[in-house]
TORNUPA-349367 format. One record per atom (N, C-alpha, C, O): z, y, x. Coordinates in steps of 0.02 Angstrom, whole numbers, plus 32768, in hexadecimal, padded with zeros to 4 digits. Layout:
# TORNUPA-349367
ZYX;...
END
This chain:
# TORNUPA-349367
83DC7D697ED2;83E87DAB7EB6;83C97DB77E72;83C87DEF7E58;83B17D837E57;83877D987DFD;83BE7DB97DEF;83F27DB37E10;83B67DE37DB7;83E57DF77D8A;83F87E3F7DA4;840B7E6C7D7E;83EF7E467DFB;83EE7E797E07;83D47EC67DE1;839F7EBE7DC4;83E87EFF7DDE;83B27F257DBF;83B87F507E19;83E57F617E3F;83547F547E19;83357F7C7E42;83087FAC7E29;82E27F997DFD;83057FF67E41;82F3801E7E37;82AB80337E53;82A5803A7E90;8273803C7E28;8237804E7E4F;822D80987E38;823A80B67E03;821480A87E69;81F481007E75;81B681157E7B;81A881357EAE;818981087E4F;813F81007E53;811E80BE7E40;812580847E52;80F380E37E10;80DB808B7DE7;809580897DEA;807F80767DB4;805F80987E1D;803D80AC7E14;801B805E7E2F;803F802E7E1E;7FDF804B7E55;7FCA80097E5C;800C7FE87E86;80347FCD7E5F;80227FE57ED4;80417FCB7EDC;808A7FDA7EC0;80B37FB67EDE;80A17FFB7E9A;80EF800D7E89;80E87FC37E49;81067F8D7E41;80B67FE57E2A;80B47FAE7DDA;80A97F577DE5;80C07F2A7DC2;80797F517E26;80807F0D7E34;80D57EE87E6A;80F37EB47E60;80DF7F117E93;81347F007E9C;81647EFC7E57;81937ED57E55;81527F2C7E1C;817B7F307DF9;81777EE87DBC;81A27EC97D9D;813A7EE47DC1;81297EAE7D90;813E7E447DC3;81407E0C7DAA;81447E557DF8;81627E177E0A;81A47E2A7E1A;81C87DF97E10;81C67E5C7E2E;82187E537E17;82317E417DE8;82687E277DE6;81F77E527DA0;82217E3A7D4F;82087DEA7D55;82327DC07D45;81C77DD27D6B;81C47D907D6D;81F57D727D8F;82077D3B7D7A;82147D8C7DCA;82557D7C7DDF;82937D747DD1;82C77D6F7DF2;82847D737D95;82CD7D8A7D7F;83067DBE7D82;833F7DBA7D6C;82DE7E007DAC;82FA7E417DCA;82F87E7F7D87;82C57E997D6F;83437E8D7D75;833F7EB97D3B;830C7F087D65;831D7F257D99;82E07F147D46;82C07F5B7D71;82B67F877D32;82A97F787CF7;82C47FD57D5D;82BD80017D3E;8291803C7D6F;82A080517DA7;8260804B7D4C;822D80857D6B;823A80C87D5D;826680DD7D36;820780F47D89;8213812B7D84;81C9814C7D98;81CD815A7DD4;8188815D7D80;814A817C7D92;813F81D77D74;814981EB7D3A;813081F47D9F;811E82417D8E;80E482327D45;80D382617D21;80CD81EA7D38;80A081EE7D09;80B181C77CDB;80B8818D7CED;80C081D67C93;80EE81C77C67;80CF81747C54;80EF813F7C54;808E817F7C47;806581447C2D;806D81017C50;806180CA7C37;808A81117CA0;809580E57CCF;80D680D97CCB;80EA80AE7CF3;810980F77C9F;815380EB7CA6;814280BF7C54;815380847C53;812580D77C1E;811C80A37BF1;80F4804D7BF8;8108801C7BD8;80B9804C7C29;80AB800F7C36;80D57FD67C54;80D47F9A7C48;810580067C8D;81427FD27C96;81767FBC7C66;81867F817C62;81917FEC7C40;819A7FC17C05;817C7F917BC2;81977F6F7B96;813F7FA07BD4;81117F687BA1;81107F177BCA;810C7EDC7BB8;81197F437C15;812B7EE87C36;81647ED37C39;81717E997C4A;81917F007C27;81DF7ECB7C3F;82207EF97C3E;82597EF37C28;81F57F327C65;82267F557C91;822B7F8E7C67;820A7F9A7C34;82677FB97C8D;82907FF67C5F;827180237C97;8266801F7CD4;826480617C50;8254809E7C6B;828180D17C7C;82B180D47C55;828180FF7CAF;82AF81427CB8;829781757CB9;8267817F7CDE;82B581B07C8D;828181F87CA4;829682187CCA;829182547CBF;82B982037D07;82B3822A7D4B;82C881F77D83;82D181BE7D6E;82D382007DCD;82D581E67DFA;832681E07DFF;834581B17E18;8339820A7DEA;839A82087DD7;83AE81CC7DA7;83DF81A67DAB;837E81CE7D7C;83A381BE7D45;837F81597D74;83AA812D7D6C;835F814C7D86;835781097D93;839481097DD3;83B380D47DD6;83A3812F7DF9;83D381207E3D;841681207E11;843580EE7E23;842B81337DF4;846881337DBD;847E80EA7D95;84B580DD7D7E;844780C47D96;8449807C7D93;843680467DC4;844B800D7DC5;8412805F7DE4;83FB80287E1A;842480427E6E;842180787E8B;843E80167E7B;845E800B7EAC;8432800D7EEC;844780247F22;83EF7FF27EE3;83BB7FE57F20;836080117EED;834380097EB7;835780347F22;831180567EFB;82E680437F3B;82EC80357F77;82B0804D7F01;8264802D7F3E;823A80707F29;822B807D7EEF;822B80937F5C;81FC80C47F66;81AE80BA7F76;819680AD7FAD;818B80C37F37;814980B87F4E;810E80F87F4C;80E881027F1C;8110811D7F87;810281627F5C;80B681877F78;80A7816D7FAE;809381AB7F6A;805081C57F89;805881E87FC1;802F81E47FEE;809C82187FC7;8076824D8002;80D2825B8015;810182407FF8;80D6828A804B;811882958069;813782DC8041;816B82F9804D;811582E6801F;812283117FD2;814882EE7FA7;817F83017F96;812A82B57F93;815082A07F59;8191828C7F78;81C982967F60;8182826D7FB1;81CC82427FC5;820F82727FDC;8248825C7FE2;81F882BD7FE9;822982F47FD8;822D83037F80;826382F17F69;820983197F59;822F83067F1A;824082DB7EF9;824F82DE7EBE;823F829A7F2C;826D825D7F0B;82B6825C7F22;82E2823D7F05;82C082837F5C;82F782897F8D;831F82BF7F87;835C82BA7F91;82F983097F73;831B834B7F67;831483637F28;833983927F19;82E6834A7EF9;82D083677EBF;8307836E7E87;833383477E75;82F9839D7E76;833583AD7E33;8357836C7E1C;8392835F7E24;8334834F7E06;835083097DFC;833A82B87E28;8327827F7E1B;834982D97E57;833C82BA7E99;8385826D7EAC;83B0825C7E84;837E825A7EDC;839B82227EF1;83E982547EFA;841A823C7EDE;83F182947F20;841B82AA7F4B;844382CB7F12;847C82E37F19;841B82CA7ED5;842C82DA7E8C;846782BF7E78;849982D87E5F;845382737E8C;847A822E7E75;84AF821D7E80;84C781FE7E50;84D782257EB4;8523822A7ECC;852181F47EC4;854A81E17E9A;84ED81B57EEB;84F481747EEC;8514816A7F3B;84E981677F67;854D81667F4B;854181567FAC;855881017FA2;857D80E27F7B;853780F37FD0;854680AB7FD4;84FB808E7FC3;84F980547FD8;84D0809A7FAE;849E80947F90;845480937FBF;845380A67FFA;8417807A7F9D;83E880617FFF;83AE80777FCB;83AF80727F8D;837480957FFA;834480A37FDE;83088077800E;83068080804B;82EC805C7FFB;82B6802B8015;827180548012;8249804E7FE4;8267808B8058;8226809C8049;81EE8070804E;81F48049807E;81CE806C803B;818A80328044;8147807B803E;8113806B805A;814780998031;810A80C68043;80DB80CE807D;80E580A980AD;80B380F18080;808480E580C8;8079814480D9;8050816F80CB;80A2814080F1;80A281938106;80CB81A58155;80E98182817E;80B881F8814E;80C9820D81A8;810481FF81A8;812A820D817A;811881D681EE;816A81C781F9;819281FD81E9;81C381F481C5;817E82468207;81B982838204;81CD828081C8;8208829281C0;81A082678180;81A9827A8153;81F8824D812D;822682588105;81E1821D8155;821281C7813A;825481EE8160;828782018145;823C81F381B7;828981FE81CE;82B1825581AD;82EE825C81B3;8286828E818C;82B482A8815D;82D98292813B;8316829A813C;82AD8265810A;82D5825680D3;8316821980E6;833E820980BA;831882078113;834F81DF812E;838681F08152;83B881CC8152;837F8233817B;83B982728171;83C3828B8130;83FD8287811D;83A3829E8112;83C282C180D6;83F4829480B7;843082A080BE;83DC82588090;83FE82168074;842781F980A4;845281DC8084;843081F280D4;846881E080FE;84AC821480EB;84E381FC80DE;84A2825280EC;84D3826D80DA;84EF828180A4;850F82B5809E;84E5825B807A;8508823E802F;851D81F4802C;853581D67FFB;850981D6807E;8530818C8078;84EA81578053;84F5811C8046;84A981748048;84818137802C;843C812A806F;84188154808A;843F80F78075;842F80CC80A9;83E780CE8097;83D580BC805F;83B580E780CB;835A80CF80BD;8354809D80F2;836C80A5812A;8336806C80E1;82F68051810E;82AB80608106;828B806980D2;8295805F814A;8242806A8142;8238802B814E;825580018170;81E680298112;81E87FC7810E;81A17FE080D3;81A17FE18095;81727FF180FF;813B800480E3;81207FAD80D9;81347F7F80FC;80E47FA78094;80CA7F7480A0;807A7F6080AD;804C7F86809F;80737F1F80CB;80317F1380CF;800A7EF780A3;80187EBD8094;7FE37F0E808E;7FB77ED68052;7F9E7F168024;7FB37F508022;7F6F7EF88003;7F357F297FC8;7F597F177F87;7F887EEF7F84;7F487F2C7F63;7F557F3A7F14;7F5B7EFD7EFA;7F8D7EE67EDE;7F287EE37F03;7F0B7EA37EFB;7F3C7E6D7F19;7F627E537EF1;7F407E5E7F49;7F857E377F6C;7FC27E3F7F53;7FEB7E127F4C;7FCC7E8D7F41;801E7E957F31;801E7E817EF4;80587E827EE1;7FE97E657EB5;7FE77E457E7C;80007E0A7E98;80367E007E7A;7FF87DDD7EC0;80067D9D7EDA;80317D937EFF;803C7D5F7F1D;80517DC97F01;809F7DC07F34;80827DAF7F7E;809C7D927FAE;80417DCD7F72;80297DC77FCE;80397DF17FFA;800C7DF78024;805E7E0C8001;806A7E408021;80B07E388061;80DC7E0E805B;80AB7E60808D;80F37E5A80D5;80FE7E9580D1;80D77EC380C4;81567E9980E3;817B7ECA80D6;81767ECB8126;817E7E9A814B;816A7F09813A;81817F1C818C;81BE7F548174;81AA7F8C8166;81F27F488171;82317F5F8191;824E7F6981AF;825E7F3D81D6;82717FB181B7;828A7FBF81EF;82DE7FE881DB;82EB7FF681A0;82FD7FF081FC;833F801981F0;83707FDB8207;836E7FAF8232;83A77FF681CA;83E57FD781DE;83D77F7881D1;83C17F5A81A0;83E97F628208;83D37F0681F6;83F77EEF81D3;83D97EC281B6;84427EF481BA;84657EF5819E;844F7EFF814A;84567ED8811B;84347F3E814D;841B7F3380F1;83E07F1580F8;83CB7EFD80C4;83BF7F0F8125;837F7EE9812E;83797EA48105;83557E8D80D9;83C47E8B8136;83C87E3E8125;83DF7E3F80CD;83C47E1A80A5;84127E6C80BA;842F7E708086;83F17E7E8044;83FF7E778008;83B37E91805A;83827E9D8018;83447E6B801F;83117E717FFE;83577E218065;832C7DFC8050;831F7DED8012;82E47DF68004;83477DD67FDE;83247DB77FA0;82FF7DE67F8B;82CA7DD47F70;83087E1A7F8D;82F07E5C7F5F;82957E557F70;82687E567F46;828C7E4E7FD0;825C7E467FD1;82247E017FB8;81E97DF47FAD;82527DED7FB9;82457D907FBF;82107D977F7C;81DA7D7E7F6F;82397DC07F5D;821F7DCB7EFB;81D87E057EF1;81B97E0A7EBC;81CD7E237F23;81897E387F24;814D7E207F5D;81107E1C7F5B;817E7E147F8A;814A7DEF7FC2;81507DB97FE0;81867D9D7FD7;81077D8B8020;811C7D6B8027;81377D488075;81367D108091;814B7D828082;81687D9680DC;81837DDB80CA;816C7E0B80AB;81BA7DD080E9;81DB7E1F810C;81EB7E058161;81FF7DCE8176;81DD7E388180;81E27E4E81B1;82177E7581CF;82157EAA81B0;82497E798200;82737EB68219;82577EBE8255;82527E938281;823C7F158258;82207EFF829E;82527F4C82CA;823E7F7E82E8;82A27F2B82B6;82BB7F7182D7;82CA7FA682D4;82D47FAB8297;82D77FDD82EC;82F7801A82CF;82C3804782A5;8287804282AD;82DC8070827B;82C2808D8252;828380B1827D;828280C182B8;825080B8824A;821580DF825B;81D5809B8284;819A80A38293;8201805E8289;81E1802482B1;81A87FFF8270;816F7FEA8277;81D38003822F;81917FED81E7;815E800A81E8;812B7FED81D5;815B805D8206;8112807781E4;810180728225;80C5806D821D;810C806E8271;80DE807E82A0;80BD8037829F;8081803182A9;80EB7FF9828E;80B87FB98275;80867FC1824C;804E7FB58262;808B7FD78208;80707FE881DB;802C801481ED;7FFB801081C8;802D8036821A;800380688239;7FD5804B8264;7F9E80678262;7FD98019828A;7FC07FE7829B;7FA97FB88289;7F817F9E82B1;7FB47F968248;7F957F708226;7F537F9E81F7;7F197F8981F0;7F6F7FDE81DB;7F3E7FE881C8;7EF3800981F2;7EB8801081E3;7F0C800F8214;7EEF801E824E;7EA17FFD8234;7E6E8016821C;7EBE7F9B824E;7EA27F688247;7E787F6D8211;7E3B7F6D8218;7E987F7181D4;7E787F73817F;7E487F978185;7E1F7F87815A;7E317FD081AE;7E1C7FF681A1;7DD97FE181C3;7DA97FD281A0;7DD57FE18201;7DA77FBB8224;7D827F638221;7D4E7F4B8238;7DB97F4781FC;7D907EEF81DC;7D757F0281AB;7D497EDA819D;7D797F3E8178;7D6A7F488132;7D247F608149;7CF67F44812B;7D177F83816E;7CDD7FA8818F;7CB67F6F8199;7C7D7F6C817F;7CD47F2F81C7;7C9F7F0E81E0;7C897EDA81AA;7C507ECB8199;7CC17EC38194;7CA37E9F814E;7C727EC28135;7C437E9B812B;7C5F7F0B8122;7C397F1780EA;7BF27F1B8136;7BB97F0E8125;7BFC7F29816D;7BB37F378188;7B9C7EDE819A;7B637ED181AD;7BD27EA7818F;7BB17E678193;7B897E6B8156;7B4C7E658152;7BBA7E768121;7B767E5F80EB;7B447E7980E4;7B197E5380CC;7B2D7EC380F3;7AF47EEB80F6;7AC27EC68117;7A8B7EBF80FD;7AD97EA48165;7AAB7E8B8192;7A967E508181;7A5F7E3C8195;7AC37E258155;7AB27DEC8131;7A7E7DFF80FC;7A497DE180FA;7A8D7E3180D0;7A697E1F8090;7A147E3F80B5;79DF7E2380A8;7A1B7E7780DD;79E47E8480F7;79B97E658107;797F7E6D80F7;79E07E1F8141;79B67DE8813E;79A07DBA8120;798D7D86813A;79A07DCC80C1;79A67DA080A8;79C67D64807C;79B47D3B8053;7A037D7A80A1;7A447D3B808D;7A4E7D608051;7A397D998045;7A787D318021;7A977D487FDA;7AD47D5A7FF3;7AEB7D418026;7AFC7D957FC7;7B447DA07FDF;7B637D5E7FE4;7B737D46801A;7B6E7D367F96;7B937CFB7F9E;7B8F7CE37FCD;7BC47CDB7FEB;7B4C7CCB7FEF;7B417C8F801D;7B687CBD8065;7B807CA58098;7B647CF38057;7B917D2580A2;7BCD7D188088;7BE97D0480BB;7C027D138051;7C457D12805B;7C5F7CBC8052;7C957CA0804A;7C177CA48058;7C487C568044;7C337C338097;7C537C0680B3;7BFB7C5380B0;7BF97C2B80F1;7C2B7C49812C;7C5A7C27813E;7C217C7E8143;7C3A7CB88170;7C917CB88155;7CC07CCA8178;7C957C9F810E;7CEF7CB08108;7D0A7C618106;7D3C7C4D80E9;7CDA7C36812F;7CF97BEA8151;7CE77BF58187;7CC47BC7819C;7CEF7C2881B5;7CD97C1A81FD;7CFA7C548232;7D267C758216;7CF27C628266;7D1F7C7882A5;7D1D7CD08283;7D497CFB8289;7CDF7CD68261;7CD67D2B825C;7CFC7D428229;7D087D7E822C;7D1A7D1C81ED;7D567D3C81BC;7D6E7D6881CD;7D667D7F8205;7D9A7D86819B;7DCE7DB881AF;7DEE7DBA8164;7DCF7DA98132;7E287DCE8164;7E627DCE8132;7E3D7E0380FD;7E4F7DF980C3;7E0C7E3B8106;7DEA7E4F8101;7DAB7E4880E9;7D927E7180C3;7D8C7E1480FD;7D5B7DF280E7;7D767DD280B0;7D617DF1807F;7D997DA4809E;7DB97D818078;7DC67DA98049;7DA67D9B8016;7DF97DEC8041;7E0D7E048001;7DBD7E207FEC;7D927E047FC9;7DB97E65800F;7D707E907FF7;7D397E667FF1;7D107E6D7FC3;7D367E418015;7CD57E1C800C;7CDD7DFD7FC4;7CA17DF67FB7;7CF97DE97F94;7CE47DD57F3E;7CCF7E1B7F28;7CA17E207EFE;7CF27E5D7F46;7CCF7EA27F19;7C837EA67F48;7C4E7EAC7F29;7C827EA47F89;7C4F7EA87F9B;7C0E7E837F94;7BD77E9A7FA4;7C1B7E407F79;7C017E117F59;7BD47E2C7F1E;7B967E2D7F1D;7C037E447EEA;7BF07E677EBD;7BD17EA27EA8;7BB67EAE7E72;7BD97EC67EDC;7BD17F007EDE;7BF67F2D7EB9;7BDA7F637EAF;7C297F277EA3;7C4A7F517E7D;7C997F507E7D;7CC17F237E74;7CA47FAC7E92;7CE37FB87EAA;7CFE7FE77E76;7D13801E7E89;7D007FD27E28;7D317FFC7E06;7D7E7FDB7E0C;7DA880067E14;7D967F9D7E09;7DB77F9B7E08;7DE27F967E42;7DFB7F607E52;7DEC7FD27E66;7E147FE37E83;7E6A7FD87EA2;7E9F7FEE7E8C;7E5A7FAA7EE3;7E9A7F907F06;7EC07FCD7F3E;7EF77FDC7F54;7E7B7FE27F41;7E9980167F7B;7E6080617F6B;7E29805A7F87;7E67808D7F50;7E4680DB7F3D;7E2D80FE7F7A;7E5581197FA1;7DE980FE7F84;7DD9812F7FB8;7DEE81507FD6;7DFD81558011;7DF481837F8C;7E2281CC7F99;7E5E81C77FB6;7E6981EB7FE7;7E9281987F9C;7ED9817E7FC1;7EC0815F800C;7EE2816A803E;7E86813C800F;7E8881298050;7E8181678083;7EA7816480B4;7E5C81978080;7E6781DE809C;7E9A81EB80C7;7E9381FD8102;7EE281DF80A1;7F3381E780AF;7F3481C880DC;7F4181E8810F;7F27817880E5;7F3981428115;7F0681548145;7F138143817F;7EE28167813F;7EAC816F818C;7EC981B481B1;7ED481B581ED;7ED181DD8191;7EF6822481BA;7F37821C81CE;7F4782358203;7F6481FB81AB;7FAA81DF81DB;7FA481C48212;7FC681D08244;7F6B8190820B;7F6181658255;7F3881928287;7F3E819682C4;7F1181B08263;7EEF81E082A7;7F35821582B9;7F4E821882F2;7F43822B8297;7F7E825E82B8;7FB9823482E1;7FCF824B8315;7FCB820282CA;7FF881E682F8;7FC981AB8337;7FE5817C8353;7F9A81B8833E;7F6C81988373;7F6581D483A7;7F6881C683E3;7F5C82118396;7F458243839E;7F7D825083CA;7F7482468406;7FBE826683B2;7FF2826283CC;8020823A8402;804F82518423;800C82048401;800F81E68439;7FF581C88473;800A819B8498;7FA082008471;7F5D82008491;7F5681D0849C;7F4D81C184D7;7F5881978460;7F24815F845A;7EE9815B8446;7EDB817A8413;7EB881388467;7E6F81508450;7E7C8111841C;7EA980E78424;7E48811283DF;7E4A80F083A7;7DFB80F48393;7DEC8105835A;7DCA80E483C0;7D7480EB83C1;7D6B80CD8379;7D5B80F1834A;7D7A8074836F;7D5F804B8341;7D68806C82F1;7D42806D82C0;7DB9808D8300;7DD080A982CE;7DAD80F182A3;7DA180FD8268;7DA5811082D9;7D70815F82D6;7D2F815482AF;7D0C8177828B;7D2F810C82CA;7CDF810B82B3;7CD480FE8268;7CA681118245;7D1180D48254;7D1A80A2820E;7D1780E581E5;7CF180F481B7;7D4C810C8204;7D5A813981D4;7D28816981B5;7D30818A8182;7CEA816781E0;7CC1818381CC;7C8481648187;7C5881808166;7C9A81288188;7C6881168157;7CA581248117;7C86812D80E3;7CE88129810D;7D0A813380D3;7CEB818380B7;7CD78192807F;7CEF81AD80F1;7CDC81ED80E6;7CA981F180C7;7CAC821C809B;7C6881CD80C9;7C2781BF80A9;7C3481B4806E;7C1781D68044;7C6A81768056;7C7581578021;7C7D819B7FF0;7C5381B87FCD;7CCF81AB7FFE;7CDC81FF7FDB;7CAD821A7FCB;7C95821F7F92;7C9182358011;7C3782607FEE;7C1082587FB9;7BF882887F9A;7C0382057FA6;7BD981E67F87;7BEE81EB7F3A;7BCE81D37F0B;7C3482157F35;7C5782127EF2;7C7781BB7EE3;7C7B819B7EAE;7C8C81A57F34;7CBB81627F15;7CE981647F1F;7CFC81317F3D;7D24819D7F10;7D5B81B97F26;7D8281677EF8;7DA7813D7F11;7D70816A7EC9;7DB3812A7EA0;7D8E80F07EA4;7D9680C17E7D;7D6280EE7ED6;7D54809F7ED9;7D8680837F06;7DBD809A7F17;7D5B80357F1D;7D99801E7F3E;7D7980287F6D;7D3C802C7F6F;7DAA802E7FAA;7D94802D7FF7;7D527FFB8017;7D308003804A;7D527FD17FEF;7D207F9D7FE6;7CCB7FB67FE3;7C997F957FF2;7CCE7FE87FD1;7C88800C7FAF;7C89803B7FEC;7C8880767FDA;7C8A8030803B;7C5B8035806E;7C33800F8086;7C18801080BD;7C2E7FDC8049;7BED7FB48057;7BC07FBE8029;7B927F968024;7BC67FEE8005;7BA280087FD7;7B7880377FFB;7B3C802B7FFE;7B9A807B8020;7B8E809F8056;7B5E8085808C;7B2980A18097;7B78804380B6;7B50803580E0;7AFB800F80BF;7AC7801B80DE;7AFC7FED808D;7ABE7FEB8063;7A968010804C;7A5B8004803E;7ABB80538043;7A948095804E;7A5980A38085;7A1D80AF8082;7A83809B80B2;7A7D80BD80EE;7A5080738106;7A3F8088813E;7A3E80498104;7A2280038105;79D6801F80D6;799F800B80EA;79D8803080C0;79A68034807D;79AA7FFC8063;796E7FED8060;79C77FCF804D;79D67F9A8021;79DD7F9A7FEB;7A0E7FB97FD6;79AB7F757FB3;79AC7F687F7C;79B37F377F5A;79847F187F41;79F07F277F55;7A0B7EC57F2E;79D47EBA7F0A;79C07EE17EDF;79BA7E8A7F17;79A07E5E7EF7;79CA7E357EA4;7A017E1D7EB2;79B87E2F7E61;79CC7E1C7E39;79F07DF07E36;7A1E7DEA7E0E;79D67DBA7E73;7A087D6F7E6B;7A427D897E93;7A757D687E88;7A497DB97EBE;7A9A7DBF7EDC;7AC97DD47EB7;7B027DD97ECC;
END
């Protein structure tokens, strides 16, 4: 499919790293961000800018939705110059966002009845990964366009997944992060208990990340935790907020208890407090060193 042109809807960390390996792909892309500076950086890499969400569905045949909240993804869908704007039918919108299902299955009545096709096909992986095409598409909807936008995915990630009828991507998705949320936790209280005793961070992420206690988790976050330093930002506190209240409300809702989860969430809440709203999720090991009374030593 190179040569294709695909449409992105949000360029913000993960929109701009999908967008920047579709053009390495050979995928003609054209963006579309509420923040202008972010519609000019994609064209300093490759790609063509649009000043509205119409004006990119008006050329792109297939759009990838990458968006913050179930707000935006109604004024990407109803907004003045919205998708429903577009009088595209025939046409597929690839949500990949991480938000409340009701919000996905609106917008997939609405767009159904102009004839343009959504899948939900939220993805897994940090900021950081989706630079590396590390990332799995969990997909869900029609299998039919599923199969028909493999390459599309092929060109930002490196697994897609169909796991079934629509609304089946994010309750995966909901579940994995679930996970993220709770290995990220324990990664940062291993190294606390390590450096407490002594150990150097390094010598905690090079021994412990060859042995049974890893985690996918350990592996990405432990080099910031290593370091101690979470400006550069894969995943935003403050955005992580979003992803922890979806999963409690849809846990909640299907009176699942979620203990490990309750608990994680509480050291992010600390994080926020601490004024590390734009760090990376990583910097609750900053938090738990706090709360450690721990003071790095120079050589770590």
């Amino acid at each position: 499919m190179p040569g294709q042109t695909i449409g992105i809807i949000g360029l913000g960390i993960m929109g701009s790293a999908v967008s920047d390996n579709l053009l390495k792909d050979g995928f003609d892309v054209i963006g579309y961000d509420v923040l202008i500076e972010r519609v000019r950086a994609l064209e300093a890499r490759g790609g063509r800018g649009a000043t509205s969400v119409r004006a990119v569905a008006e050329e792109a045949p297939v759009i990838i939705s990458l968006l913050p909240s179930v707000r935006a993804l109604g004024d990407v869908v109803s907004g003045d110059k919205g998708l429903l704007r577009a009088g595209r039918a025939g046409s597929v919108l690839l949500e990949c966002s991480t938000l409340p299902l009701d919000g996905k299955e609106a917008a997939r009545r609405a767009l159904e009845r102009v004839s343009i096709v959504v899948l939900d096909c939220p993805l897994s992986g940090t900021g950081a990964q989706a630079v590396t095409k590390d990332l799995v598409v969990y997909a869900s909807g029609d299998q039919g366009t599923f199969e028909r936008c493999r390459g599309i995915f092929d060109g930002f990630a490196r697994s897609s997944r169909y796991t079934g009828p629509f609304g089946n991507g994010s309750r995966f998705k909901f579940v994995a992060n679930l996970l993220v949320s709770i290995h990220n936790v324990a990664a940062a209280e291993a190294f606390v208990l390590g450096m407490k005793a002594g150990l150097t961070p390094q010598a905690i992420y090079e021994v412990i990340g060859s042995g049974a206690g890893t985690s996918r988790m350990f592996e990405v976050r432990g080099p910031m935790m290593v370091e101690g330093s979470y400006d550069q930002a894969t995943m935003k506190v403050d955005v992580w907020q979003k992803d922890i209240a979806i999963i409690t409300d849809f846990a909640r809702d299907l009176g699942c208890p979620t203990l490990l989860f309750a608990a994680s969430a509480q050291l992010y809440a600390a994080a926020l407090a601490q004024g590390r709203a734009k760090e990376d999720t990583a910097a609750v090991c900053a938090v738990l060193e706090d709360m450690a009374g721990l003071k790095r030593q120079k050589h770590d």
